[in-house]
N, C-alpha and C positions, 0 to 999 in steps of 0.2 A: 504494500500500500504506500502510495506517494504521501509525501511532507503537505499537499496540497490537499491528498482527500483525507487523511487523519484530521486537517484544520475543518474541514467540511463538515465531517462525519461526527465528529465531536460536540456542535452548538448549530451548526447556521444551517440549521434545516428548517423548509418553512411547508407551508399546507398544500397540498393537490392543487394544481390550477393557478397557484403564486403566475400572474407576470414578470416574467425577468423580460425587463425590455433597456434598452440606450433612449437619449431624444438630441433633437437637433431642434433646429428655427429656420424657416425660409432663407432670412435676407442672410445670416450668417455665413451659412454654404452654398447655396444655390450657385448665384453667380447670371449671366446669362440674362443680365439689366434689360438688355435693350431688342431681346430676340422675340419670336413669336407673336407680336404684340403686346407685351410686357408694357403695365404704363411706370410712372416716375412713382417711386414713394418718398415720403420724408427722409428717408436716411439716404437715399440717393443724390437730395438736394443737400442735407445736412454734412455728407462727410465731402460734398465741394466746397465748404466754408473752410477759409482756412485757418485752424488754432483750433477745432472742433473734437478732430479725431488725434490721438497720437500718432507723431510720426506722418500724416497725412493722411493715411491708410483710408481705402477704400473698400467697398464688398462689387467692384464690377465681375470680378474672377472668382472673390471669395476660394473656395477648394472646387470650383468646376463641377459640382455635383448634380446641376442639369445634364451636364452631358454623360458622367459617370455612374449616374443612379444605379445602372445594372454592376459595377464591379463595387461598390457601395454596400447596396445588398448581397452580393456573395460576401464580402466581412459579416455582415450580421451574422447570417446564415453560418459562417465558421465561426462566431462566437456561440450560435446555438442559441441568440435571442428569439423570445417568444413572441417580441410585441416590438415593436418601434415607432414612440413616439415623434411627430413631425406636424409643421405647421405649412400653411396654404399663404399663398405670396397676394393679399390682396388685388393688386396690382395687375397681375396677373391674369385672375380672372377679369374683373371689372377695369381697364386698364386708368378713368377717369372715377373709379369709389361709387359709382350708381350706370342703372340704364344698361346697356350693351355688356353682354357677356362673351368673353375672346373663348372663344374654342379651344384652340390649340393649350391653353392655359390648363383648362380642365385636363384634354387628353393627355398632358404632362402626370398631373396626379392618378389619370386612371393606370397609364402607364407605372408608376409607380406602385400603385397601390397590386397594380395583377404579379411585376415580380416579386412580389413580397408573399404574396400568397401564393405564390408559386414555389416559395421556400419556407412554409406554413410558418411564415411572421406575421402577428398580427398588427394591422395597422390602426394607429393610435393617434386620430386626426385634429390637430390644433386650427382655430379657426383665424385667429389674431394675433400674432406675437411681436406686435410694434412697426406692422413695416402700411402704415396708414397709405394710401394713396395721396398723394401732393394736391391732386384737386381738392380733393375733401378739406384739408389743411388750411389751403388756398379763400376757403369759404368758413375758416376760424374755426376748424379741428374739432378734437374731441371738446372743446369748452361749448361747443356748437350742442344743442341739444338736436337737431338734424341730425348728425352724423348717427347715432345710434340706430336712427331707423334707418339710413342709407346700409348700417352695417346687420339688420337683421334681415335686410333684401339680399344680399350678399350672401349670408349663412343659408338662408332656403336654396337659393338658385345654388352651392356646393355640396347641401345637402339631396337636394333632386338627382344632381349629378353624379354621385359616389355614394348615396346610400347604401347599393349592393355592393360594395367594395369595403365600408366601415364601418364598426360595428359600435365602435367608441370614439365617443365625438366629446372636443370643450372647446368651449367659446373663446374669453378672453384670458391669455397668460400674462399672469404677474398685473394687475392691472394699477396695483400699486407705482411700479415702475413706469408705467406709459404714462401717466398720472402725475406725480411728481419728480419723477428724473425729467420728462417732457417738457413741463409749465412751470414748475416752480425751479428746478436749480439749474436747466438748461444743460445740463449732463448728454443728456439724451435729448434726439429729432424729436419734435423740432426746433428746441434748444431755446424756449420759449420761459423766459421769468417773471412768471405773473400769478402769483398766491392764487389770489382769488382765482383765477381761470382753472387753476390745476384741483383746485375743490369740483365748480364746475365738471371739470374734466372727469373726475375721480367718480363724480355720481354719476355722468354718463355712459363711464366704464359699467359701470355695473348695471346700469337701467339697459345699455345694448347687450350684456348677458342674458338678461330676464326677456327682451325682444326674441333674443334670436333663440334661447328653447323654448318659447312658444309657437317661432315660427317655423322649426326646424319639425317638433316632434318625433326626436326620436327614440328608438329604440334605446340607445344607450347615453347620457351627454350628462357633460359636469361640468363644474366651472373650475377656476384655477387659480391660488392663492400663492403667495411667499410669506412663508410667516417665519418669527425670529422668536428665539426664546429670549423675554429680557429681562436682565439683572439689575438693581439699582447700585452704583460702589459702594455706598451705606447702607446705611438705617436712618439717616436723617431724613427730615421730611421734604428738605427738597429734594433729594435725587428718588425716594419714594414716589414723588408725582412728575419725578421726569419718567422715569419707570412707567407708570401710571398711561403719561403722555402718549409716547412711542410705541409698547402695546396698543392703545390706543388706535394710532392713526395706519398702525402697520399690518396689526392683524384685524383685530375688533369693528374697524371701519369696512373690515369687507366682510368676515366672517358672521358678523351679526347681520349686515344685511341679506346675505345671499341665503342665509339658514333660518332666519327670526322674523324679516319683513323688517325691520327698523334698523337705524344706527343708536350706536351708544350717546345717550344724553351726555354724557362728559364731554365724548369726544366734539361734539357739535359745538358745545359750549368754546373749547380752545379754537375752534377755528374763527379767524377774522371776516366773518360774511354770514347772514341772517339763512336758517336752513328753506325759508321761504321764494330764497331768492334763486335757487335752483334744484327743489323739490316742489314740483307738483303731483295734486291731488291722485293717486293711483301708479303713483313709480312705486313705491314698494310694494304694494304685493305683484309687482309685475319683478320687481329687480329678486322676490322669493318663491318665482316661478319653482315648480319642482324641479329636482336633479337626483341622478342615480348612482354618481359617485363624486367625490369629493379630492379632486388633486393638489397634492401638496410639493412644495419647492422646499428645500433647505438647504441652508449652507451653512449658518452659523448664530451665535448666540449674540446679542448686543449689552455691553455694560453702561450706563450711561451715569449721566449726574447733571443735576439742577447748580451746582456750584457755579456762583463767578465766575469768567478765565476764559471762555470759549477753548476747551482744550477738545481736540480732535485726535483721534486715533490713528493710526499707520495705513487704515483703508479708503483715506480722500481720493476725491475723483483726480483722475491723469489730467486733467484739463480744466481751464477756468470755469467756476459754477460757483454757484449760490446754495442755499441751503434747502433741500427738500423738505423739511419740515414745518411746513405751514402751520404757523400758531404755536410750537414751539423751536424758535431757532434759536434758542437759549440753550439746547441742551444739547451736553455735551458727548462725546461718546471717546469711551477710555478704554485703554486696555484693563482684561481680566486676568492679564497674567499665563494665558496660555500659549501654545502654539500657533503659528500662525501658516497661512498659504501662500503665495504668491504675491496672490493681491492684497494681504494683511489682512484677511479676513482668519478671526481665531477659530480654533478647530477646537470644535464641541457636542460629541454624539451624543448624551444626556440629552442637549435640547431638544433632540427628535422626540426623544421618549417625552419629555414635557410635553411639546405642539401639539403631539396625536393621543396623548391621551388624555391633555387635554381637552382637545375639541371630542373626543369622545366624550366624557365626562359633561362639559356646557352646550354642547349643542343635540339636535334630535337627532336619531341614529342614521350614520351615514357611512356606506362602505369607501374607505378611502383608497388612497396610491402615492406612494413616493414619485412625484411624478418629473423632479427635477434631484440630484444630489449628487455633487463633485467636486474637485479641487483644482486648482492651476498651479500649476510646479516648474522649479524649471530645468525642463525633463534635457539633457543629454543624447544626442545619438552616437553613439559607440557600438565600430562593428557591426552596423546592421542592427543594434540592440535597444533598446531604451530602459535601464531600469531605474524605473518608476516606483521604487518601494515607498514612497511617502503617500504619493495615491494610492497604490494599493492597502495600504495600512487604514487611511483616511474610507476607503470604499467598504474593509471589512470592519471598522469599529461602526459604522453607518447600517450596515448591515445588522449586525448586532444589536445596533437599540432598535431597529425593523422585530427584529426578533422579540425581543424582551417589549413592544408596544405590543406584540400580538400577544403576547403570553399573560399581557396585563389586561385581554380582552380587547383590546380594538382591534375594527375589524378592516384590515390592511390586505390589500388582497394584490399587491405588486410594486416591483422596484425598477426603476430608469435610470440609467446611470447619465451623470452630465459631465462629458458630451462625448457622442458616439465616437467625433471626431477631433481633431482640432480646426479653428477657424475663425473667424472675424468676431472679436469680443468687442465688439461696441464702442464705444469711447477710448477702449485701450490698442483699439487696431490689431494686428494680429503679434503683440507681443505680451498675451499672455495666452497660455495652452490646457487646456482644459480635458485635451481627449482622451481615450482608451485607446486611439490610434492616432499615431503620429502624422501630420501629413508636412512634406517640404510645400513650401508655398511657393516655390518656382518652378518646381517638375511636378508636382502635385501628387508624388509618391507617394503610396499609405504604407504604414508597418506600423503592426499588432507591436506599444509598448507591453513589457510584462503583466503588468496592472491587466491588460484587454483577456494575458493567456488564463493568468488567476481566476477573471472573474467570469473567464469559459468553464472552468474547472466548475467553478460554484453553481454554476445554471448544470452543467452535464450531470451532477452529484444529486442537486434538489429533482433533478425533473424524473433522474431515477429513481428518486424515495418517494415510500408510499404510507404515511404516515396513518398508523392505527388508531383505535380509539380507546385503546391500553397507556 
């Protein structure tokens, strides 16, 4: 028996039917801006600004994954994923965000969607993951209360289109992020600093979720969150309600509405804008439309404080921004003293087991998914080789509190790891690497780092256990 399945065989066993899936994002890999009739989106406009992105970096090429789809999914396939997570390039289909739908756009994803079932992965369909169409934008974005209906026109006309192809459908990813990286600190396309908008913004994130599973209907659809476990550095009472805060606007403002019908009276209270001024009568029980499973992001825990000093942690954005924190930019966020990633985000698999058992615990019963979880390192190629033992470490303690949430009763029914690949991180350009495969970004080479063969091992191991009820 290998050093690989003793680790396996020993703890990280999980239920019949567990998802082991990767995920990616449109605009990150794709690539292939301007083919098929592809229209413009925000980050297409956003990383021709220049100071925007590090380095200059752009996604025109991203990893070439429009044209590589098919040797793409042969990795999956030799990882032995179950499921792979992936999002739909707005743009793409609707190339102006409404009206006319591009063909060839669709047949890109059906294409995709058939080699994958042709290598019985299942596909795991994201509807929005920030890549907005420029026209929409053009006509004042998501703070636009329009856009939300322009985006559940969208979601029907993809879901008409791929229904028989996907069985698992979510709406908006991270909306947190599209939200406030977008309008308030300008991090992120379309790089826009305007508090108030990014409230706007943030409810209409959520009010175009509740459109489009009502308009979608279907068989299987969730929505999609980032949540953080957060710690106050004290006990006193200002970093208790900086705590308070950040909770707050991070998880609470989405979690309660998309499972409750409401937001938290706190949180509404810290924000600088009257909830009347963009909440109307019948958005929430639209934004608490039903859902059938509940997808979760994580990456790490947040320490904060209410003190004096504006002090900031090691995880500031690459580039000039302002503060996302609407209502409170008073607070600070510190180290807790742990390990950290690449990007200075600390490593903390605890917080899983908070988040999800958690949201077990306060909300009505909801089958959940680790639907984003990974590190950025900076991975080495030697030899043909990458080893990655810090993400691999980072994937099986992740793993682990996967386990011990399920053991604590919730009901968790799969893992993605982030990112299938490496590729276009955002505002950081393509120098941070997040992948389970390596890709050179000038030959567009892939090679399985360690961390990819490990976490084959771990899917070969679960998918041949057949857990009793002893």
């Amino acid at each position: 028996m290998t050093t690989q399945e003793e680790q396996t065989r020993s703890g990280l066993r999980f239920p019949a039917g567990f998802a082991w899936g990767a995920a990616t994002s449109a605009y990150q890999i794709e690539g292939a801006v301007a083919e098929d009739g592809r229209g413009t989106s925000i980050w297409d406009t956003f990383t021709k600004q220049p100071g925007k992105v590090l380095n200059g970096h752009n996604a025109d090429v991203a990893i070439d994954h429009y044209h590589r789809y098919r040797e793409d999914v042969a990795i999956m396939a030799e990882l032995g994923l179950s499921a792979y997570r992936f999002s739909v390039s707005w743009p793409r289909i609707q190339p102006t965000g409404s009206g006319r739908i591009n063909q060839k756009g669709l047949d890109f994803y059906r294409r995709l969607c058939d080699e994958l079932r042709k290598h019985s992965i299942d596909p795991w369909l994201t509807l929005y993951h920030w890549d907005l169409p420029q026209a929409l934008e053009d006509k004042g974005g998501w703070p636009n209360r329009d856009t939300a209906y322009r985006f559940a026109e969208y979601a029907a006309a993809v879901h008409d289109a791929l229904k028989d192809y996907v069985h698992t459908w979510s709406t908006v990813n991270e909306p947190w992020c599209a939200a406030f990286l977008g309008y308030a600190s300008g991090e992120h396309a379309p790089g826009r600093r305007e508090p108030e908008n990014a409230i706007r913004g943030a409810h209409h994130l959520n009010l175009a979720h509740g459109l489009a599973v009502q308009a979608m209907n279907a068989r299987r659809v969730g929505g999609c969150v980032n949540l953080y476990a957060v710690t106050p550095e004290t006990d006193s009472e200002r970093d208790l309600d900086a705590a308070r805060r950040i909770d707050g606007l991070q998880n609470r403002f989405f979690l309660d509405a998309m499972l409750l019908g409401r937001y938290p009276e706190d949180v509404l209270a810290d924000l600088p804008i009257e909830p009347d001024a963009y909440i109307q009568p019948g958005d929430m029980k639209i934004i608490n439309a039903p859902i059938d499973v509940l997808l979760v992001n994580y990456y790490s825990r947040f320490t904060v404080s209410g003190a004096p000093g504006g002090r900031q942690s090691a995880a500031a954005a690459p580039t000039d921004s302002g503060s996302p924190w609407v209502g409170s930019e008073h607070v600070s966020f510190v180290s807790g003293g742990r390990p950290v990633t690449a990007m200075g985000w600390e490593i903390d698999e605890s917080g899983l087991v908070e988040i999800l058992t958690r949201v077990a615990r306060e909300y009505p019963p909801i089958p959940m998914v680790v639907s984003e979880n990974g590190a950025a390192f900076d991975d080495v190629l030697e030899d043909g080789r990458v080893h990655d033992n810090e993400r691999r470490a980072y994937v099986e303690a992740h793993l682990g509190a996967c386990k011990e949430a399920i053991d604590k009763g919730v009901p968790l029914q799969g893992y993605f790891a982030w990112s299938l690949m490496d590729n276009f991180e955002w505002a950081w350009g393509y120098g941070k690497r997040f992948g389970l495969v390596r890709v050179d970004f000038e030959t567009q080479e892939r090679v399985l780092k360690d961390s990819a063969l490990w976490y084959s091992e771990i899917i070969r191991q679960n998918r041949r256990y057949e857990p009793t009820d002893s």
